[in-house]
N, C-alpha and C positions, 0 to 999 in steps of 0.2 A: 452388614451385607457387602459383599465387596464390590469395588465399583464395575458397571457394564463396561466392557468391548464398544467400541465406536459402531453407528448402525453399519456405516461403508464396511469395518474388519470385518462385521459379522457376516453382510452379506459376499464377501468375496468368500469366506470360509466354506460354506456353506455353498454357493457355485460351483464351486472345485471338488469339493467333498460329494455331491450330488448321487454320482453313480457308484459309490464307496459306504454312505453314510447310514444305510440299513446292516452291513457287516458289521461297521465298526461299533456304532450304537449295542447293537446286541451282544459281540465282544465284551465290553467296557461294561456291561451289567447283568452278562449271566443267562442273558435272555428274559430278565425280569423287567423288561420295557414292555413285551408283548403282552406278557400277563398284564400290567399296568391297560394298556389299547383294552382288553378285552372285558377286564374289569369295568372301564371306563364307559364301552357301549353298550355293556348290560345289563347297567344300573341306569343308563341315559336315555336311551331312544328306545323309540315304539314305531311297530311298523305304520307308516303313511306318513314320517316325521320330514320335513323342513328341515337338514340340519346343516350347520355350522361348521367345519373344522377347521378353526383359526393355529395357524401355524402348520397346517394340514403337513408338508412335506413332500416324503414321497410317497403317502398316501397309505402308510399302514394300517392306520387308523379310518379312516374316510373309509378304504374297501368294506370293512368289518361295518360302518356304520352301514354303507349301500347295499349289504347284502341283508342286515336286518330291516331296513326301511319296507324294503318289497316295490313291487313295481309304481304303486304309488307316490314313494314319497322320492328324495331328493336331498344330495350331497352336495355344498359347495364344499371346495378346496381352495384355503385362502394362505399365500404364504408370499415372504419377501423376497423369497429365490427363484427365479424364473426356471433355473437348471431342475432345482430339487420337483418341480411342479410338473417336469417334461417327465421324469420318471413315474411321476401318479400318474401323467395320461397316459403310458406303456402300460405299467402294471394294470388301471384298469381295464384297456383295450385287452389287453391280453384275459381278464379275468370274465369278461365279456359284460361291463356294467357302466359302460360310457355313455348310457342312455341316461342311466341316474345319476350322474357325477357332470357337475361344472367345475371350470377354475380358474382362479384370480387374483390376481399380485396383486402386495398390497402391505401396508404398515399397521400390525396390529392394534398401535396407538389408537390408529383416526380408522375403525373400519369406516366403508363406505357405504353404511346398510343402515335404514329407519331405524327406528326405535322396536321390537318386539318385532323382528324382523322372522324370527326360527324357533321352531317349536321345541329344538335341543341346540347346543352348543358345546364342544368338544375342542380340547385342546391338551396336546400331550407329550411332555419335553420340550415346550417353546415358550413359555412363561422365562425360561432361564435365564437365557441371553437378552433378554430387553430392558432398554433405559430405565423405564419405569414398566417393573410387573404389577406393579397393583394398579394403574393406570388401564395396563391391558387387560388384568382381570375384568377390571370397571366395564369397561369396552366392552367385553363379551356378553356381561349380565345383563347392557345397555338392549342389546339388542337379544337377548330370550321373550321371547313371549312368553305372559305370566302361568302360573301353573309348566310352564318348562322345565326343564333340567341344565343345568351346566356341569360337565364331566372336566377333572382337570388332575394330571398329572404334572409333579415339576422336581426335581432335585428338592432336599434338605438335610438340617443337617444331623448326624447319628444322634442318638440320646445319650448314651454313655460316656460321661465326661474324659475318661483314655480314650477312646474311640475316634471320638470329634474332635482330640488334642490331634491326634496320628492324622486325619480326614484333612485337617489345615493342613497342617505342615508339608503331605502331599499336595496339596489344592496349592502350598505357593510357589512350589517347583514346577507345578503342570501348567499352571498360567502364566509362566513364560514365553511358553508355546503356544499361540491362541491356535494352530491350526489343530492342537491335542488337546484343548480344552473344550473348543471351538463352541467358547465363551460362555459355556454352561454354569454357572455357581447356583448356590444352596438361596431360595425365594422365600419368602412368608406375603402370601395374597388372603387364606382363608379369613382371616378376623377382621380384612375389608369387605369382603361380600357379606359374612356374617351379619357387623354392622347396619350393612344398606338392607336386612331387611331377607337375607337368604336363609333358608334353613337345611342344613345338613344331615341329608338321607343316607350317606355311605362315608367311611374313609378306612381304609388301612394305611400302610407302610408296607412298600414292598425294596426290594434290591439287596448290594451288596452291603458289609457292615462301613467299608469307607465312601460308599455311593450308594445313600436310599434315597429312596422317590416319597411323596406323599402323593396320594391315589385319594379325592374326596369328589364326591357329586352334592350338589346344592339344587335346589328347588325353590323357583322363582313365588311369591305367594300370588296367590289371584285378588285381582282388587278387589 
């Protein structure tokens, strides 16, 4: 795996990027990020849920969770970019669902929430850039309450060995450029949560053939 972006690159990237970064994202994969978000919350949450979106953004994902939660349940939006987080609070103002949605900076490593904190947890395209993604996987399942769901999209890499030869050799030209990578590389988290005890209700592969995602939901067991 190649090595992360310093947290400071990541977060200035991603400040600046803020009001650009829902074009370019969907550019750069076809529009197969959104399918990924929707995939993600429809394997995940129930309406009245508690949920999670660690690495939230600007909030693509979170709306889609808030509008299925229903007026009972409840969105936070957790992410280390204070810009990308000013865009979810527009979009949701705008979408009319600020009543269901909180939100709060913050380093995925160390969230700052109990133990079985949320009845789902969601994260998607933000496992990539982090020091340690299995770390933050950890993090997330830390804090599901049992019988939850954990939804997770992230980069990986193509299966066909031409494929994933071509996907490097792109990958070492683009990461010159962190503000064109902006610090995304290919993760493997699922066979850590697996281990601690998750069992896996959903997974496809979606994206392009030089950039696919892994799309899998896990389920916390109840004690």
């Amino acid at each position: 795996m190649r090595r992360a972006l310093r947290p400071e690159t990541v977060l200035n990237i991603y400040d600046r990027l803020a009001t650009r970064y829902d074009w370019r994202h969907g550019f750069l994969t076809a529009g197969s990020d959104e399918r990924g978000r929707r995939l993600i919350v429809r394997h995940s949450v129930k309406p009245g849920d508690q949920v999670l979106d660690a690495g939230g953004g600007t909030g693509g994902t979170a709306l889609l969770a808030a509008a299925a939660v229903g007026p009972p349940g409840h969105v936070t939006v957790f992410d280390l970019s204070p810009a990308m987080l000013t865009q979810a609070r527009r979009k949701a103002a705008a979408a009319g669902l600020t009543e269901r949605m909180s939100f709060a900076v913050g380093d995925m490593h160390r969230l700052p929430y109990p133990d079985a904190a949320f009845d789902a947890v969601l994260t998607t395209y933000s496992l990539c850039p982090l020091t340690d993604p299995v770390l933050g996987a950890m993090e997330l399942y830390r804090v599901l309450h049992p019988g939850g769901r954990l939804g997770v999209a992230h980069s990986t890499l193509p299966r066909r060995p031409v494929v994933r030869w071509l996907a490097e050799r792109l990958d070492d030209a683009v990461w010159r450029f962190p503000n064109l990578s902006m610090g995304c590389r290919a993760v493997t988290v699922l066979p850590a949560l697996l281990q601690a005890g998750a069992r896996l209700v959903f997974q496809r592969r979606l994206g392009v053939p030089l950039y696919p995602f892994l799309v899998f939901v896990v389920e916390k067991p109840r004690a």
